[in-house]
C-alpha positions in Angstrom: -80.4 -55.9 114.8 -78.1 -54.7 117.8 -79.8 -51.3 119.4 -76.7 -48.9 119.4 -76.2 -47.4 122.9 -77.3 -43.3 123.0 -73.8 -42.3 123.5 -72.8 -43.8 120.0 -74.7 -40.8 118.9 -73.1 -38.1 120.6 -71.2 -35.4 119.1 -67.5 -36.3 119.3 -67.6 -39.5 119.1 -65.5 -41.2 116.0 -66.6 -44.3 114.2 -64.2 -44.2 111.7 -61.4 -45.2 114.4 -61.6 -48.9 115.7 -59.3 -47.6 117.9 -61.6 -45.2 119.7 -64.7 -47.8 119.6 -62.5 -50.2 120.9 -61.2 -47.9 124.1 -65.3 -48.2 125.2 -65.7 -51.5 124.9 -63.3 -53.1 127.6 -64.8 -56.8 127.3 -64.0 -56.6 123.5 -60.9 -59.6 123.5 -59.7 -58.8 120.1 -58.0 -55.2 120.0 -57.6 -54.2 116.6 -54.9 -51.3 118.0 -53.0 -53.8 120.1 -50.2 -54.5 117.7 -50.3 -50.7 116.5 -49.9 -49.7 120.5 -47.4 -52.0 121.1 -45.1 -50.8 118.0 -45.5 -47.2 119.3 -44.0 -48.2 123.0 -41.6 -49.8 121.5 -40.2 -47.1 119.4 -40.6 -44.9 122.2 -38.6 -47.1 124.9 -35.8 -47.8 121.9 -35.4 -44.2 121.3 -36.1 -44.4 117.8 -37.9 -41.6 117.4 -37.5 -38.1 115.9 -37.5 -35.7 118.7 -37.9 -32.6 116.7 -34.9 -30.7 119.1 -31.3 -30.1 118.6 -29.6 -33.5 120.2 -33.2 -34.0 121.7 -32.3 -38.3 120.8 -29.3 -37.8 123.1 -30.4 -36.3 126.0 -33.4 -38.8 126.2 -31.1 -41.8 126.1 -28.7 -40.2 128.8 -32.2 -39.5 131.0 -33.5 -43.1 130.1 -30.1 -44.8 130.9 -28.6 -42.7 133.5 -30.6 -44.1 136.4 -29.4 -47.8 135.6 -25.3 -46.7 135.6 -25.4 -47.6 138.9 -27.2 -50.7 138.5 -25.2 -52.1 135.5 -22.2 -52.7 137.5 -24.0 -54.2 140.7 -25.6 -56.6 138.3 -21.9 -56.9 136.8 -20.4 -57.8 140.2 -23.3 -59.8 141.2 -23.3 -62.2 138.6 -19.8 -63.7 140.1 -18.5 -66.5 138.1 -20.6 -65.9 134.9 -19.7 -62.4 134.4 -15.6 -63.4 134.6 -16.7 -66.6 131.9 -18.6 -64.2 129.6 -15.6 -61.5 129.7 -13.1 -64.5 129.1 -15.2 -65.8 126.3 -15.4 -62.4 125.0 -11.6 -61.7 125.1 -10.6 -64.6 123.3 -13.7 -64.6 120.5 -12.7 -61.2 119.8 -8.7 -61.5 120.1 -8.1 -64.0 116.9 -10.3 -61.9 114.7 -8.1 -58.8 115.8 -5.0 -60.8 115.3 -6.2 -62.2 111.9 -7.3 -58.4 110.5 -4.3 -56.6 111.9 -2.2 -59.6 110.4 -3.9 -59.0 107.2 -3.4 -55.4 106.6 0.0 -56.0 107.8 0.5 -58.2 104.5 -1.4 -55.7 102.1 -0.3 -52.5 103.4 3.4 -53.2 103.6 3.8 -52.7 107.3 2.3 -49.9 107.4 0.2 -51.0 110.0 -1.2 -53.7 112.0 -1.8 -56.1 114.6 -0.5 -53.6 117.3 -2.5 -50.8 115.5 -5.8 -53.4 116.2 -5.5 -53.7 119.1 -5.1 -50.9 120.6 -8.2 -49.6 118.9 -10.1 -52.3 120.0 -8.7 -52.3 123.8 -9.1 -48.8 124.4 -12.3 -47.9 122.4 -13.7 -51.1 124.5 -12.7 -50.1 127.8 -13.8 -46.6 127.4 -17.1 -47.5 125.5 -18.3 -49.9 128.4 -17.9 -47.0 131.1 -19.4 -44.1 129.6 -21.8 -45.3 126.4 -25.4 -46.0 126.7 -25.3 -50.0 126.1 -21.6 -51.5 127.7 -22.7 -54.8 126.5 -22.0 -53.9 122.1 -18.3 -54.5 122.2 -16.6 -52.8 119.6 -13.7 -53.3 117.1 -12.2 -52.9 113.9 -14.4 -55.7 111.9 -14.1 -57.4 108.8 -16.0 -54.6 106.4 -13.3 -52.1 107.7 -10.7 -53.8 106.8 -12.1 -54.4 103.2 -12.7 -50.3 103.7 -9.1 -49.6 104.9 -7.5 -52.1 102.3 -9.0 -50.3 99.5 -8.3 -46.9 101.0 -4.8 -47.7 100.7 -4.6 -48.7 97.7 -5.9 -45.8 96.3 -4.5 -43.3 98.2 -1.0 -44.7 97.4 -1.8 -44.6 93.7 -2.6 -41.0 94.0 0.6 -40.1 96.1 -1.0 -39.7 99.5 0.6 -41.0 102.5 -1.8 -44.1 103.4 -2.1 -43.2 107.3 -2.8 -39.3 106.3 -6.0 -40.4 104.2 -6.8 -42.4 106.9 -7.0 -39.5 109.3 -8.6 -37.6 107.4 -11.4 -40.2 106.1 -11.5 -40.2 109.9 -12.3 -36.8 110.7 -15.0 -36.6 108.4 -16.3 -39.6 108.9 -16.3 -38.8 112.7 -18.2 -35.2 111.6 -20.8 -36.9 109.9 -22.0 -39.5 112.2 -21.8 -36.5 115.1 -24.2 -34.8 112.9 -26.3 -38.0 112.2 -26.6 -38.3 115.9 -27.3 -34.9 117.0 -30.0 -34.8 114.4 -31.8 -37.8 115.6 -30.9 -39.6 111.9 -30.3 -42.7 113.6 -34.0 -43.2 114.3 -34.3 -44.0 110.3 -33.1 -47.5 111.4 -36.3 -48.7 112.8 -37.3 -49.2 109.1 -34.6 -51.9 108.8 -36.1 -55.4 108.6 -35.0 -58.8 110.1 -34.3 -59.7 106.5 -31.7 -56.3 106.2 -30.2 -57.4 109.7 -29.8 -61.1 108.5 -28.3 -60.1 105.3 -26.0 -57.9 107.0 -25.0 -60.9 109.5 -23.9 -62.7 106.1 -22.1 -60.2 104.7 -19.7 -60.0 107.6 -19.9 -64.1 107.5 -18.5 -64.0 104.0 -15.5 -61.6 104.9 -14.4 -64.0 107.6 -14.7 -66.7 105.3 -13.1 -64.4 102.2 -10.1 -63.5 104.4 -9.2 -66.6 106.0 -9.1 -68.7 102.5 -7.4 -65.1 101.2 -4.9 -66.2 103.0 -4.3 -69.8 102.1 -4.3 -69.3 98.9 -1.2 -66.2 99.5 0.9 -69.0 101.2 1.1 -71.2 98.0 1.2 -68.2 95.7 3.2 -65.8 97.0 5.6 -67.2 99.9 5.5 -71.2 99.2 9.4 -70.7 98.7 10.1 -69.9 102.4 7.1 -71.3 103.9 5.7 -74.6 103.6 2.2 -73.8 102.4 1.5 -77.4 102.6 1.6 -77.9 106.3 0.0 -74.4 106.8 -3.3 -75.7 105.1 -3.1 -78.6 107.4 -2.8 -76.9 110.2 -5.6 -74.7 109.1 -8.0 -77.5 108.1 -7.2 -79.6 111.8 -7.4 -76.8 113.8 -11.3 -75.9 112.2 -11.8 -79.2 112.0 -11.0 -79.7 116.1 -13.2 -76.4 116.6 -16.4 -77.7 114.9 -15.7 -81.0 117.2 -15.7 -79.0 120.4 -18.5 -76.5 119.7 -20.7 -79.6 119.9 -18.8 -81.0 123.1 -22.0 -80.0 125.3 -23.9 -82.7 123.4 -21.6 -85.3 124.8 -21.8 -87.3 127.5 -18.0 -86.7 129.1 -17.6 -85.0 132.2 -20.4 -82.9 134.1 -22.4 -80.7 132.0 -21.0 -77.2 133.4 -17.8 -78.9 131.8 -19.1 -79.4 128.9 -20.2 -76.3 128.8 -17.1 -74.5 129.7 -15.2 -76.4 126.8 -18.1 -75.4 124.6 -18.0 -72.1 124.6 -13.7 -71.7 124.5 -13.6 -74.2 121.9 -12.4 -71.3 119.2 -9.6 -70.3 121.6 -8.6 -74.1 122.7 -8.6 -74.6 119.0 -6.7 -72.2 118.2 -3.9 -73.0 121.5 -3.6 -76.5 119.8 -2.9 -75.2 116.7 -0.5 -72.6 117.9 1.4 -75.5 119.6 1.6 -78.2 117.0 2.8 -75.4 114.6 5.6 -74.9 117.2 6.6 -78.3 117.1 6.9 -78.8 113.5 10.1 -78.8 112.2 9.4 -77.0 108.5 8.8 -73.0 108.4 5.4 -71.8 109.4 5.0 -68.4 108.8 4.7 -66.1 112.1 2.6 -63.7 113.2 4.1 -59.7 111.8 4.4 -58.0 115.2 6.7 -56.1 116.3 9.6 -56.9 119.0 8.3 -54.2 121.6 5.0 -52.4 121.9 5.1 -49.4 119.5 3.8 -48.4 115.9 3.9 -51.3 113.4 6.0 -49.0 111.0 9.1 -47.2 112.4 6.9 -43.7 113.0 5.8 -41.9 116.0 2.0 -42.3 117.6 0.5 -38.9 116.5 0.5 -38.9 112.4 1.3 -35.4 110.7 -1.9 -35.2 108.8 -0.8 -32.0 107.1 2.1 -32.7 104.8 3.5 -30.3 102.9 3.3 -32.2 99.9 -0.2 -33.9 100.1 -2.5 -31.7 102.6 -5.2 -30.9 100.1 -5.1 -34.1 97.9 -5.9 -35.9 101.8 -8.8 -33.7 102.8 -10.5 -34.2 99.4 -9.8 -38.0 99.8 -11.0 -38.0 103.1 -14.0 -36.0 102.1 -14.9 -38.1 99.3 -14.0 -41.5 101.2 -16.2 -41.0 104.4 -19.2 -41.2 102.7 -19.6 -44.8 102.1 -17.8 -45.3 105.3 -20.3 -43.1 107.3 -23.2 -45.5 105.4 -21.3 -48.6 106.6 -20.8 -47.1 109.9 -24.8 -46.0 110.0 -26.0 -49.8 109.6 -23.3 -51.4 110.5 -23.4 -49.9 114.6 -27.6 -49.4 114.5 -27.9 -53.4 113.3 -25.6 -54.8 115.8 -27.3 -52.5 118.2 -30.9 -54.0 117.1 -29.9 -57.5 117.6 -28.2 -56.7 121.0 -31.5 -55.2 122.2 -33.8 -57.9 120.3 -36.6 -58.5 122.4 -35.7 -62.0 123.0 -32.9 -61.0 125.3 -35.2 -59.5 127.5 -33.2 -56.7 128.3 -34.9 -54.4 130.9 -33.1 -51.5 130.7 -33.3 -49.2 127.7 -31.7 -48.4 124.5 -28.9 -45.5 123.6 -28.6 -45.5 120.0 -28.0 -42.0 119.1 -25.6 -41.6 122.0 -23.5 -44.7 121.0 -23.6 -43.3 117.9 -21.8 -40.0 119.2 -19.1 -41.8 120.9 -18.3 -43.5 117.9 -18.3 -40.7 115.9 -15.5 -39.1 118.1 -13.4 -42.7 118.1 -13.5 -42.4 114.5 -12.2 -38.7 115.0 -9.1 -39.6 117.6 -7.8 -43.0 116.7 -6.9 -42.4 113.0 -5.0 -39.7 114.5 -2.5 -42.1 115.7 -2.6 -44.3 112.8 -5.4 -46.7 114.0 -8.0 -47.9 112.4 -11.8 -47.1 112.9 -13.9 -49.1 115.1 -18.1 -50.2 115.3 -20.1 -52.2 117.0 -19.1 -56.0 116.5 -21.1 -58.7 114.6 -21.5 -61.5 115.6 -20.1 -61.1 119.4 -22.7 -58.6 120.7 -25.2 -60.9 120.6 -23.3 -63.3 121.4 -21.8 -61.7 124.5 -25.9 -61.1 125.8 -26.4 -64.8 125.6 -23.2 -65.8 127.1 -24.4 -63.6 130.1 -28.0 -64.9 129.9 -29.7 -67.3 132.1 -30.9 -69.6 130.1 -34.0 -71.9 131.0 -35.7 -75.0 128.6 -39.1 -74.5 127.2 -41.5 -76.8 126.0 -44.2 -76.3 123.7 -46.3 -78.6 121.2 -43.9 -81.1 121.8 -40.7 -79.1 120.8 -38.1 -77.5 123.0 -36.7 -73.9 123.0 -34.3 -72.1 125.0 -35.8 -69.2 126.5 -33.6 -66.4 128.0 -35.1 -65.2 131.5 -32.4 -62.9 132.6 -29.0 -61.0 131.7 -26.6 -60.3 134.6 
C-alpha cells in the first residue's frame, strides 16, 4: 500500500474535498474540479450571478464593459469592408420582417397601427441601443411573439371598450416597471438555469410564427380579398420568390464567379429575393395587393405621436388591463432578451469582451416604458439575427478533425 505523506495527517487538512487533495497534487492530469472551476468563471465573467446589493448586476456590467467602449468602435471602424457588409446584411434581414409584422397588424388592427409604427421602434431603439447598452451587437425589434402579444391585446381591449393604443401604453409601463425591477434585483441571473434544449425550443417557437404568419397571410388573400386581388398570382409570387431564395442561399456552393462573389450573393439572397419579387409583381398586369403605408411619414391612423393614455372614459379599465397584461409579457420579455443574449455570447463566437445582461435588460425596460407612449410597439432582443449578425462579422477559418470539416470562428470585428 501507498505510504501517505505526514502532511495528510495534519490538522486542517480535508479529505472529504477532491478538490482540496487535488490543489496538492499538481502532476495529478485528471482534475476532478476542472469542469466545476470552469462553470464558476464563467458565471462570474457573464454576470450571472446574484450580487446580494441594490443594482449590484448593473454596476458590474458597466465596470466589466466600460473599458472596451472605446474599443468596440475601433474594432467597428477597423474591420472596413466587413463591418459595412454585416450592417447591410443586417438592415435588409431585419427590414422584411418589420415590413411583414407592421403589415400584419395593419390588417388585424384596422389601421390602427403599423408598418411606420415598426419601424420607428426598431430604428430608434437600435440606434440608441448600440451606443449606450452593454452588448451593441443584439439588434433589437418588435419580433414575431409580440405581435402574437399585441394582436391579442387588441382584441381584447376593444371588446372591453378600451382604446387599443391606451392598453398598449399602459401594458407598457408596467411591463417596463417590472423588468426595471427584475434588473435592479439581479433576477436575470435566474437564466443561467436555462438549457440548450430551452434556447432551441425557443428558436422554434419564433420559427413557427414566421412560418404561421406568412401562410396567415395567403390564406387571407383567397378568403377575404380574392374579389379585388388576384390571390392566385399572389401565391405565385410568394412560392417563386421562396423558391429563388432557397436557390441563392446555396449560391456559395457553386462554381460561378469568385468565391467572395458567391459569398456576397449568399448572404443578400433574402433581400435579392425579395427585389425580384417586388419587381415582377410590378409588372403584372392583375391587382397585387400593396403594402398599407401611409403617403407621408406620420402615425398609421390619423392621430398625433404622443397617445392620451388617460381618457376620460377608460383610465381605470386601461391600468388594470395593463396591470394584468404585462405579466406574461414581462415573462416573454425575461427569456425572450436573456436567450437571444445567451446565444449571442455562446462560447463558440469567441467573444472576448464581457456580458451586460442585467443592463440590457434596464434599457429595455425603459423602451418598453417610452415607445408605447407614442403608439409603438414593444421591442427585445431579435431571434434569429443576433447570432446571425456575430457570424456575419466573424472571421471564419476551416477545421479539420477525424476526417470531418468544421468552421471555426477565430475572431469578431
Amino acid at each position: 500500500l501507498p505510504i501517505s505523506k505526514a502532511s495528510d495527517f495534519q490538522s486542517g487538512s480535508d479529505h472529504s474535498n477532491p478538490c482540496a487533495m487535488v490543489a496538492d497534487k499538481p502532476e495529478v492530469v485528471d482534475d476532478p474540479c476542472k469542469d466545476e472551476k470552469t462553470f464558476a468563471q464563467k458565471q462570474d465573467e457573464s454576470g450571472l450571478v446574484w450580487s446580494g446589493k441594490f443594482a449590484g448586476g448593473i454596476r458590474a456590467d458597466i465596470a466589466r464593459r466600460l473599458p472596451w467602449y472605446g474599443s468596440d468602435w475601433v474594432d467597428g471602424f477597423r474591420g472596413g469592408f466587413k463591418t459595412l457588409t454585416a450592417s447591410l446584411y443586417m438592415f435588409c434581414a431585419c427590414l422584411a420582417p418589420g415590413i411583414a409584422f407592421g403589415a400584419f397588424f395593419d390588417q388585424h388592427s384596422g389601421g390602427t397601427s403599423g408598418v411606420v409604427e415598426y419601424l420607428v421602434t426598431q430604428s430608434v431603439s437600435g440606434i440608441i441601443f448600440a451606443i449606450i447598452s452593454g452588448q451593441p451587437l443584439v439588434i433589437l425589434r418588435p419580433t414575431g411573439p409580440i405581435t402574437v402579444f399585441i394582436s391579442q391585446l387588441y382584441t381584447i381591449s376593444t371588446s372591453m371598450g378600451v382604446p387599443f393604443l391606451v392598453a398598449q401604453a399602459w401594458t407598457g409601463i408596467f411591463v417596463g416597471t417590472y423588468m426595471i425591477i427584475i434588473a435592479v434585483t439581479d433576477s436575470c441571473a435566474a437564466i443561467r438555469q436555462c438549457s440548450r434544449f430551452t434556447q432551441d425550443m425557443f428558436g422554434f417557437f419564433v420559427s413557427v410564427i414566421f412560418m404561421f404568419l406568412g401562410c396567415s397571410n395567403i390564406v387571407d388573400k383567397f378568403v377575404l380579398k380574392s374579389d379585388r386581388y388576384s390571390a392566385v398570382h399572389q401565391l405565385l409570387l410568394t412560392l417563386c420568390t421562396l423558391y429563388f431564395a432557397f436557390q441563392l442561399v446555396g449560391f456559395s456552393k457553386t462554381r460561378f464567379f469568385s468565391g467572395k462573389v458567391r459569398e456576397m450573393v449568399a448572404d443578400f439572397a433574402v433581400p435579392l429575393a425579395v427585389v425580384c419579387g417586388t419587381v415582377a409583381a410590378n409588372l403584372l398586369t392583375v391587382p397585387v395587393e400593396p403594402l398599407p403605408v401611409p403617403a407621408k411619414f406620420g402615425p398609421t391612423a390619423t392621430r398625433s405621436w404622443v397617445v392620451d393614455i388617460c381618457p376620460e372614459d377608460s383610465c381605470a379599465m386601461g391600468v388594470g388591463i395593463g396591470a394584468i397584461s404585462a405579466i406574461p409579457l414581462v415573462l416573454l420579455f425575461f427569456i425572450d432578451q436573456n436567450v437571444t443574449m445567451l446565444l449571442t455570447q455562446h462560447p463558440d463566437h469567441n467573444l472576448k469582451k464581457g456580458s451586460a445582461f442585467h443592463w440590457n435588460f434596464f434599457i429595455l425596460g425603459c423602451f418598453n416604458i417610452i415607445f408605447p407612449m407614442f403608439g409603438c410597439p414593444y421591442v427585445t432582443g431579435s431571434l434569429p439575427h443576433s447570432p446571425q449578425f456575430v457570424k456575419a462579422l466573424a472571421t471564419v477559418e476551416v477545421v479539420r478533425e477525424g476526417g470531418h470539416e468544421r468552421s471555426k470562428i477565430v475572431g469578431v470585428c
